[in-house]
N, C-alpha and C positions, 0 to 999 in steps of 0.2 A: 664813489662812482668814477671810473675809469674813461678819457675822453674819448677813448673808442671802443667799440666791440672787439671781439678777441680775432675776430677772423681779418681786421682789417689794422693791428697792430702793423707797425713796420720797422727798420733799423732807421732811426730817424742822429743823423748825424751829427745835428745841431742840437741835440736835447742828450750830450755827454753830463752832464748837470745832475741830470734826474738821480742816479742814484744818491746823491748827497741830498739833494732835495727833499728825496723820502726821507733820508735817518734825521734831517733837522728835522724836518715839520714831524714825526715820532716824539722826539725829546720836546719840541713843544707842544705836544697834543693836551695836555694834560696843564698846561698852564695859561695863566691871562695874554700871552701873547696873541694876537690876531694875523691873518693875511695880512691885513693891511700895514701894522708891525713889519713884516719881512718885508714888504714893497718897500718901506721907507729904509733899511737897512741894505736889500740893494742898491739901493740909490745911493747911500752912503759908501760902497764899497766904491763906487762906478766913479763918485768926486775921489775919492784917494786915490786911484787911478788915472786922473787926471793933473792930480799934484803930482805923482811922481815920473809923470812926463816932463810937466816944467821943470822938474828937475834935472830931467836926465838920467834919472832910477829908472830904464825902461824893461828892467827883467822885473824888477816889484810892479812896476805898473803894468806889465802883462797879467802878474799872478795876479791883481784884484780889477783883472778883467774878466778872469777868468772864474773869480771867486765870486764876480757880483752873478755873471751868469746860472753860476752854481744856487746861488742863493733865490734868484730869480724861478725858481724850478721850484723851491721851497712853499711860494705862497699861494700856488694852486694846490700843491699837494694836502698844505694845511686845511684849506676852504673845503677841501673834500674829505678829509678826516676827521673835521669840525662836523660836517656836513652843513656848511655855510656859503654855500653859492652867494657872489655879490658881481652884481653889476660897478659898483662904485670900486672894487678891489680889480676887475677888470680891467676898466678905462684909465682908472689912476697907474696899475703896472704900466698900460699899451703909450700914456702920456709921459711917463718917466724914461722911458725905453727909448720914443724920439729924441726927448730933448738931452738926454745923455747922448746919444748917437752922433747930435749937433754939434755938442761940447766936446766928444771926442774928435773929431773932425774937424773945429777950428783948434781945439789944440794943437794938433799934427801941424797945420796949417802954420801957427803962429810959431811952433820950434824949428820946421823944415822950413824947404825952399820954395815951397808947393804956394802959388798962386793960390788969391782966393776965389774966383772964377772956377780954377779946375776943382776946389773942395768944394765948391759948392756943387757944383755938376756932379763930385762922387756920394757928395750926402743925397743929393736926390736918388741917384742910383742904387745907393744901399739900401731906400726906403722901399725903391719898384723892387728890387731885389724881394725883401722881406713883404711884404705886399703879395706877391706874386704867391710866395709859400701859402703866407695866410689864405689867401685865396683858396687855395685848390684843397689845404688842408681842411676849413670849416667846412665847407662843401663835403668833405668826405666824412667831417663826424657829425653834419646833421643828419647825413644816409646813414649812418653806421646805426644798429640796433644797440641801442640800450647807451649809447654816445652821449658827451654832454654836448646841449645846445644852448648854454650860456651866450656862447659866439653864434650872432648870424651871418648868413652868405649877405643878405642885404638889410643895410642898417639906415631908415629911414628917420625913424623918429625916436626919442626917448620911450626905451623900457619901463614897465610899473616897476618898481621898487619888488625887491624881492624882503621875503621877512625880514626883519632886523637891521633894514636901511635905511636912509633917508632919501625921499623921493627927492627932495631938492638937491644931494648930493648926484644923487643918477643923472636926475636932468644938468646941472652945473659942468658934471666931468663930460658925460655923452657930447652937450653942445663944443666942448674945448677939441674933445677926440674928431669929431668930423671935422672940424676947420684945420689938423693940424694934419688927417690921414685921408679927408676927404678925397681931394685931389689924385692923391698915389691910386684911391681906391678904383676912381672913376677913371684913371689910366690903364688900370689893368683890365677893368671889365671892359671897356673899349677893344682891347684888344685880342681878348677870350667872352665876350659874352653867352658863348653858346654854353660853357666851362659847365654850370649847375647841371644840364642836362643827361648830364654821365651819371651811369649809374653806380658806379664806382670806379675808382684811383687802384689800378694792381701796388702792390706794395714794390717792388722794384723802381716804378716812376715815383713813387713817393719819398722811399730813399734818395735818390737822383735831387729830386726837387729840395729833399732838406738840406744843400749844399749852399741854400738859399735863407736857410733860417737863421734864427740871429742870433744863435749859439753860436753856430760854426761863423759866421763872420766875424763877432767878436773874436774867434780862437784864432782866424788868419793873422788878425792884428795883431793880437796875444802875442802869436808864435816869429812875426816880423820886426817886432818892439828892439826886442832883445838881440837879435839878428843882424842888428842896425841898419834895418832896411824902410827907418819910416822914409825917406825921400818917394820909397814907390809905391804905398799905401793908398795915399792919393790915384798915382794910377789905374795899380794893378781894380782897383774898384770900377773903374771910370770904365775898363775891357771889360772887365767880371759882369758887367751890366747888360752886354751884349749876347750871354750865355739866356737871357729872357725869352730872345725870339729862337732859342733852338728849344727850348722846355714848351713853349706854346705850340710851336711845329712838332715835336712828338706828340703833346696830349691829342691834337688836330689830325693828326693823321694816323697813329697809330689806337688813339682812345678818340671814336667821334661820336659827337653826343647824336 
């Protein structure tokens, strides 16, 4: 099952990943490997990337930013060639993805010159950033025909368990995921609330918007590591944050619900 319909596919800028995605989750089709498996092994790329910033390796610790990304792309591709949809393979990627996000961002912090005030201010940012994509993109694949709606536009309460899960992991991850994405969530719809009422996203704004997704911001990093430009990392996010209210003022005025 494909997350969107074919008519509402886009050039999504932060999902460079997917084609490796597909040929791992391929070679593991046919073996006991799970999604959940690949979630734990992007996570394990995302820590070596963080050691070799301590270090100072920051051209290797781009490549396994760039490789957890890759691999990150892997474990939906898997659940749907399984054809094992999970709520728990979900929340546990969307909780790994923050708190890597954190850990990269006090690392930078802890090697640079960069205040911990201003890191903190660009991890909030990277989060509305990423937030912001999510947003408009679930919206657009629960309208899409034949779309997965794993993902809801609004996530009130704990999911049933889908086959083959455990309810009390659903409920466990679901409660950690709202208290850690709650907040970002309730900032954005604050400030696009009308957003659900569109009837669709043209795929042009949707490209635009995935400048936003957490591919491509990892790859900013990726591509500044090595550059030896982390002192502006910190920044250049802290501005990048600011690109929010021109994406909410096109969908407002040129797409109104």
């Amino acid at each position: 099952m494909s997350k969107l319909a074919a008519q509402d596919k886009f050039l999504d800028l932060s999902d460079y990943g997917r084609p490796f995605g597909k040929f791992f989750a391929n070679k593991l089709k046919n073996t006991r490997f799970t999604p959940i498996h690949v979630t734990f092994l992007f996570g394990v790329s995302g820590l070596i990337a963080i050691y070799c910033i301590l270090q100072g390796h920051y051209f290797f610790a781009g490549f396994f930013i760039v490789l957890k990304s890759a691999i990150d792309a892997a474990d939906g591709e898997l659940a749907r060639l399984k054809n094992t949809p999970s709520y728990v393979g979900r929340y546990l990627d969307s909780v790994f993805d923050i708190v890597l996000n954190f850990l990269f961002f006090m690392t930078i912090c802890y090697v640079s010159k960069t205040t911990f005030g201003f890191t903190i201010l660009a991890f909030i940012g990277i989060q509305l950033q990423g937030t912001l994509y999510n947003y408009y993109y679930v919206i657009l694949r629960n309208k899409s025909v034949g779309g997965d709606t794993t993902s809801k536009i609004f996530e009130y309460k704990s999911p049933r368990a889908l086959p083959g899960e455990s309810q009390k992991w659903v409920d466990i991850l679901f409660r950690i995921y709202s208290i850690v994405y709650g907040t970002f969530d309730k900032i954005i719809h604050a400030l696009d609330p009308e957003a659900y009422k569109v009837k669709t996203f043209p795929n042009w704004f949707m490209t635009l918007l995935s400048v936003y997704g957490l591919g491509f911001q990892l790859l900013i990093i990726a591509v500044m590591l090595p550059l030896h430009l982390i002192e502006y990392i910190v920044p250049f996010f802290i501005v990048y944050t600011l690109f929010i209210f021109v994406l909410i003022g096109i969908r407002k005025i040129i797409l109104p619900a």
